[in-house]
C-alpha positions, 0 to 999 in steps of 0.5 A: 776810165776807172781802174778794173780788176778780175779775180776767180771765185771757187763756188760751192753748192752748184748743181746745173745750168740755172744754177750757173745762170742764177750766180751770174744774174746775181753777181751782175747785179751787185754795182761796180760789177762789169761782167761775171762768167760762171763755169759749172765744171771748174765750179769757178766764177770769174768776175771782173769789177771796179775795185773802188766800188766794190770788193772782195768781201761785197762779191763773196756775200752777194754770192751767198745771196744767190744761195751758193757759197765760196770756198775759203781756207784757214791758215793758222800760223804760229806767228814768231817775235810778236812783243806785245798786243800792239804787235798783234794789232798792226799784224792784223791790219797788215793781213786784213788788206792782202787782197783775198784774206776775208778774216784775221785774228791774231793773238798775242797770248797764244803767239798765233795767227788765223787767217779766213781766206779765198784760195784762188786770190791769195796762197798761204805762201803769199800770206807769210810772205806778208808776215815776214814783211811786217817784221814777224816769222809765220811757222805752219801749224800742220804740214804742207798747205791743204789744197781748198778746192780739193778739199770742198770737193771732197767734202762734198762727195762724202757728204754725197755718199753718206747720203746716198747711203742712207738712203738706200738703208731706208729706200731698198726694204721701202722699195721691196716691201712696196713691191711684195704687196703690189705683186700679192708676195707678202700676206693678202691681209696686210693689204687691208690693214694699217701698220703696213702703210704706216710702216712705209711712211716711217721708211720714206719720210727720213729719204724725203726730208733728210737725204732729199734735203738738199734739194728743198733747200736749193728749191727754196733758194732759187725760187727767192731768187726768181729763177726755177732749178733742177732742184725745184723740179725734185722737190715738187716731183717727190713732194707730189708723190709724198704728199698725195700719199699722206693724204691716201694714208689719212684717209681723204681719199681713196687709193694707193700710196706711192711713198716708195716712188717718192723715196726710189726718186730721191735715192736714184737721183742721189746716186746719179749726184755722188757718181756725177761729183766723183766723175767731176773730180777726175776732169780737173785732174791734169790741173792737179798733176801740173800742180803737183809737178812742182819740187817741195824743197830746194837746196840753195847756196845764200850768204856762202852757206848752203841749205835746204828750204820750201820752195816757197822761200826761194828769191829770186837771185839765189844759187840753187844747186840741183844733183843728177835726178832732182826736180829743178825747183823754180826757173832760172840761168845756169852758171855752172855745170852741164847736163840733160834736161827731161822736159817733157812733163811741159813740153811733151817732148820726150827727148832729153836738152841739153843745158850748160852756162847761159842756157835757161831751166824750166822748174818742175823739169827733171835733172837727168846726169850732171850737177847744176848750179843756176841763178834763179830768175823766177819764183811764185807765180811768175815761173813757167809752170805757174803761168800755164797753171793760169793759162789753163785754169783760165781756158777751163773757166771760160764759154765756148761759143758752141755753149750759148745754145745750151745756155738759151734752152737752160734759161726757159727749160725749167718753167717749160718742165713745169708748164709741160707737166701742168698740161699733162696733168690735165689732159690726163685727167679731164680727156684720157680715156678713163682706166677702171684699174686706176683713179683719173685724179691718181694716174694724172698725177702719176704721169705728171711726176714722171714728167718732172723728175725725167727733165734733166738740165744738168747735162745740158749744162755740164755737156760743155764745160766738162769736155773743154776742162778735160780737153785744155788739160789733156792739151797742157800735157801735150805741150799745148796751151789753149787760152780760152776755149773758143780757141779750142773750138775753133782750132777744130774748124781750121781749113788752111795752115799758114806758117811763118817761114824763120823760127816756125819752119826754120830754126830761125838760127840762119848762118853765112854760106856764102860770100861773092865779091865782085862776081867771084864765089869767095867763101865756099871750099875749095875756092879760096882766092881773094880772102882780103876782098871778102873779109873787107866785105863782111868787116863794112857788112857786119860793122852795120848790122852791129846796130840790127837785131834781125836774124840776118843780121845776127848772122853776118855779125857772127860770121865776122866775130868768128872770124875774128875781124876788128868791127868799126864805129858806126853813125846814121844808122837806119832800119828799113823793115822788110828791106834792110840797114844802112850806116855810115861807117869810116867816112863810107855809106854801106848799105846791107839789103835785099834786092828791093832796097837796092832797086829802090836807090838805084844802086846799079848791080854790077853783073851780080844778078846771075848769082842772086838768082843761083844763091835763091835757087838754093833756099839761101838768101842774098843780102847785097851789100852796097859801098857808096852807092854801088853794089859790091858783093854778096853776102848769102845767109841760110837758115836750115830746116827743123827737124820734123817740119817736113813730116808734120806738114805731111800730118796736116796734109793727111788730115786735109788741110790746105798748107801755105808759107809766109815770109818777108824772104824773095820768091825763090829762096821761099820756093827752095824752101816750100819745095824741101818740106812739102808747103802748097803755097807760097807768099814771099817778100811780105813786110812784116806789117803785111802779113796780117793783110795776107791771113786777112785775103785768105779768110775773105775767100772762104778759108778758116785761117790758122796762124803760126808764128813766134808771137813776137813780130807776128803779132797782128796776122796771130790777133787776125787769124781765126786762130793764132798758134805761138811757138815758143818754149816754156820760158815764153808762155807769159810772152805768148799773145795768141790764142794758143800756145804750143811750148814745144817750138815742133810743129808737130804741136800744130798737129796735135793741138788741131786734132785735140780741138777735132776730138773735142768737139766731137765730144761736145757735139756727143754731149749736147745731142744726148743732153737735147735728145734725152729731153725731146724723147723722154719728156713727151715719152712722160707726158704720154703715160709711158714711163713709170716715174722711179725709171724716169728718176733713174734715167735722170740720173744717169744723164749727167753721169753719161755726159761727164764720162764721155768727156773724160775719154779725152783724157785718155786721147792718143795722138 
């Protein structure tokens, strides 16, 4: 099978839904293409493709086909220790195979380097990265690198304003002349000369060519392409308007102009594009407040010297030292200092960690009190902060499900608009009743060109994808990240919370409590008696759980480190998953486990079951521990309860949902346990291979089953779940498998990252109903004579206006 690569496109140009369907439809039929997702909202096409047929340069062209564009960047570099043109020429082709760079020229003379390329594949920091790999310096001619995306957008609203501007220099005194002599305000004499018809088609005539450009130009482009757009609908609704009024003017027919109505659609509808495209720019701001996160500078100690550098030039392996209120600029290990770490701009935690040697860091994070010293461990892409870039730039460009009806109605809507306007037409002019006031052939034109410029596909289009690009992003400052948005739709619809007992409801830090040795309770104060016994236990115990990496395990191991007992060398050693080890250990065989295993050899229990039962009672679990196949003690293991389990499943309770608890743990402990935080059902001694069969039970009665767990051995029940809920800390997010990550590792996130989804699809659901009623009411409300075509174009206008600044109330969402 050939190899498959998927890059993201930032597309320009771009306005509704058949656009979207016109750039997919076109990027689909360019060979070695596999698959092409569209998003009207990120304006990002994400296409993924067979590199040995077909590349970057093919796509970025065959876009351009369409019509549309990508937005590129330059970079120009002055290029350092270039010796002659050779240099040059082996710098160039060096930069012409980094994947994403469209363009090089270097020149020898001026000591320069430009580069054209796509910023969404390649950064200007990977690209001196290559420079400095082909033996050269790369300096930046122009301070910090400029943000491409962001500045098409920017481009495009000034060019939005300067020609709504324009338009309404010309439309405003068009509109109110116009109207002075329809309502007789201005000389009754006018009416009867030339100049004043005359003076009107001076005045519209720069509304409809150059202000209303854009819109035959993207008319032209999508009919080429054998699809019909909003622009289309525009173009032939004002065209009709201006057109019959030149022929009125002419003198071919007889009647009045309407040149006002065609230039008041054009500037009306202009507006509605420049709020629309302000709007648009405040929904990918969350992205942009991640990004912007990130330190500039970073001071490191290499080669025994410290110094400040760009961000961008920090290795991995270099000492970097970060002073009391300084950003930590890229991820790593602290080696020297202690300190208080405010991560809440990732986690949205407000409390400040504590960090010393050993603990991770997290760059974009704040140093709260003490000096650090780290070991950075990731730079680049690869940092925790980069990764939930990626996570969310990723949610934001995908389909929700709850889209495809939108996307069906998109495909036929514009010939349906053109087809509803033909009937109107004549019906108005063969069957209405005929109007002494007003001409047949001029009133069903009229009513036809309401009908054209009242359609509106952009809301439906942007109903969707605006309210899940606000929503992933308002999810990210919460600390919770949404990988696509069917996760975040179906998140909303979760009618049952299943979660993972060790490391979700627990700390997942479990510790020894308890040691009984031939029925004695050994280990507890005051009770001291027969410590030989229980340290010879915990030594055979812990010499076998050497080789475990389990939790429990962990536990007995660290119990007898600080203990300070000697452990010994092991052989044979066996892992039974969900039941537990066995080894050979000084000529003995020891067996460490759970009642299970020990029923399973009949090993006998030696009067121990009283305390197993006592231990289980209280939310402690009992790991028998069995020398040459008798059972001689118990070593009892506890994990504690996070802070605040207890009280978001009380929210999960409150918001109606069903809440249960799965664990490879036996019955009793589980109950204890169930019973401290509240849990409503409880599935024990599930192996870890049967938890995905446990989610699977659920979702066959009936329930819509959310997962939570720690990503790792809960892997297949978060794929089987409908949603699957990793908790871990930022450092994991690369790890993270499921659906949604919540990087807190609190509970609380469970509760936050459902009530979003609720409140997001609320909002979608908004969206789409104004966007499908706004049609069904209005259009036939055009097509019965009932709408005056500039109110139409106004209402048009406003559509996507409402659409886009309904979903941006999400950003404001508390919870």
């Amino acid at each position: 099978m050939s190899e498959t690569k998927q890059l993201t496109l930032p597309i320009t140009g771009m306005t509704c839904a058949n656009c979207v369907a016109t750039v997919e439809r076109g990027l689909k039929k360019q060979d070695g293409v596999q698959a092409a997702l569209v998003n009207l909202s990120s304006e990002r096409a994400t296409v993924t493709f067979d590199p040995s047929a077909v590349g970057l340069p093919d796509l970025v062209a065959r876009v351009a086909r369409t019509g549309y564009g990508v937005a590129t960047g330059e970079a120009d570099l002055v290029i350092k220790r270039l010796a002659d043109d050779n240099d040059a020429r082996r710098l160039e082709k060096t930069l012409a195979k980094l994947e994403g760079v469209l363009e090089v020229s270097v020149s020898i003379t001026t000591e320069q380097a430009r580069v054209k390329y796509v910023p969404t594949v390649v950064s200007q920091a990977e690209i001196r990265a290559a420079v400095a790999r082909s033996g050269f310096e790369a300096v930046e001619m122009g301070g910090e690198t400029e943000d491409v995306e962001a500045k098409a957008r920017e481009t495009e609203i000034r060019q939005q304003k300067r020609l709504l501007i324009t338009g309404l220099i010309f439309t405003v005194p068009l509109f109110l002349f116009s109207m002075g002599l329809d309502f007789r305000i201005l000389p009754m004499m006018w009416m009867e000369q030339v100049w004043p018809i005359l003076l009107m088609f001076a005045l519209a005539t720069p509304v409809q060519f150059y202000v209303g450009g854009q819109y035959y130009v993207g008319a032209y482009k999508a009919l080429r392409n054998r699809s019909a757009n909003m622009d289309v609908l525009i173009a032939m609704g004002s065209s009709v308007a201006y057109v019959y009024s030149i022929v009125v003017m002419l003198g071919l027919l007889s009647g009045h102009v309407y040149f006002e109505t065609a230039a008041v659609i054009i500037t009306l509808i202009r507006l509605g594009k420049f709020l629309e495209a302000r709007a648009k720019g405040r929904t990918s701001e969350a992205i942009k407040k991640l990004m912007g996160l990130r330190a500039k500078t970073a001071r490191i100690v290499r080669d025994g010297t410290e110094m400040e550098v760009p961000v961008d030039d920090v290795r991995v392996g270099d000492l970097v030292l970060v002073r009391p209120g300084e950003k930590i600029p890229v991820d790593g290990v602290v080696v020297d200092g202690h300190s208080a770490v405010d991560e809440s701009m990732l986690t949205g935690e407000s409390l400040p960690v504590e960090k010393g040697p050993g603990d991770p860091v997290i760059g974009a994070t704040l140093n709260k009190l003490g000096l650090l010293k780290f070991e950075v461990t990731k730079v680049g892409k690869e940092t925790a902060l980069a990764q939930i870039v990626r996570l969310v730039e990723e949610a934001q460009g995908s389909k929700a499900p709850i889209q495809k009806l939108a996307d069906q109605v998109s495909a036929w809507f514009v010939p349906a608009v053109i087809g509803i306007a033909a009937v109107t037409f004549l019906v108005w002019f063969f069957v209405a009743p005929i109007d002494p006031a007003v001409s047949q052939f001029t009133r069903a034109l009229i009513n036809m060109v309401a009908v054209l410029v009242i359609a509106c596909p952009c809301a439906m289009g942007l109903a969707t994808p605006t309210a899940v690009m606000v929503g992933t992003g308002r999810g990210a400052e919460l600390g919770i990240l949404f990988r696509n948005s069917e996760a975040l739709e179906h998140a909303g619809k979760v009618s049952v919370v299943v979660l993972d007992k060790t490391g979700t409801v627990t700390k997942g830090q479990p510790a020894v409590t308890d040691i009984v040795v031939n029925g004695s309770w050994i280990m507890d104060e005051p009770i001291t008696h027969e410590p030989l016994m229980s340290d010879e236990l915990l030594r055979l115990a812990a010499s076998v759980e050497k080789g475990s990496e389990h939790p429990l395990g962990e536990a007995i191991w660290a119990e007898a480190t600080n203990r300070g007992i000697g452990l010994s060398e092991l052989g044979g050693f066996k892992a039974e998953a969900g039941h537990g080890v066995e080894a050979e250990v000084e000529g003995r065989k020891v067996a460490v486990g759970n009642l299970h295993m020990m029923k399973a050899r009949n090993f006998p229990l030696n009067g121990f079951e009283y305390d197993i039962e006592r231990l289980q009672s209280e939310a402690k679990t009992a790991m028998l521990v069995a020398v040459d196949g008798q059972v001689r003690g118990i070593i009892a293991v506890a994990d504690t309860v996070k802070d605040g389990s207890k009280e978001a499943i009380a929210d999960l309770h409150r918001m109606g949902l069903k809440v249960a608890m799965i664990t490879g743990d036996n019955q009793k402990t589980a109950e204890a346990i169930a019973k401290q935080v509240g849990i409503d059902t409880v599935l024990a001694e599930v192996l870890p291979d049967g938890k995905s069969t446990e989610v699977k039970k659920l979702q066959e009665s009936g329930a819509v089953v959310a997962m939570v767990g720690d990503g790792v051995n809960d892997a297949p029940a978060l794929a089987q779940a409908d949603v699957g809920l990793a908790i871990g800390t930022g450092t994991d997010v690369a790890m993270a498998a499921a659906p949604v990550t919540l990087i807190s590792g609190d509970l609380h996130g469970v509760v936050r990252a459902i009530l979003l989804s609720r409140e997001t699809l609320g909002t979608i659901k908004q969206n789409l109903f104004w966007a499908f009623f706004y049609n069904v009411v209005l259009i036939p409300a055009a097509a019965l004579g009932y709408l005056n075509p500039m109110l139409a174009a106004g209402a048009m206008a406003f559509s996507s206006v409402f659409v886009v600044s309904n979903s941006l109330r999400l950003r404001k969402y508390r919870i």
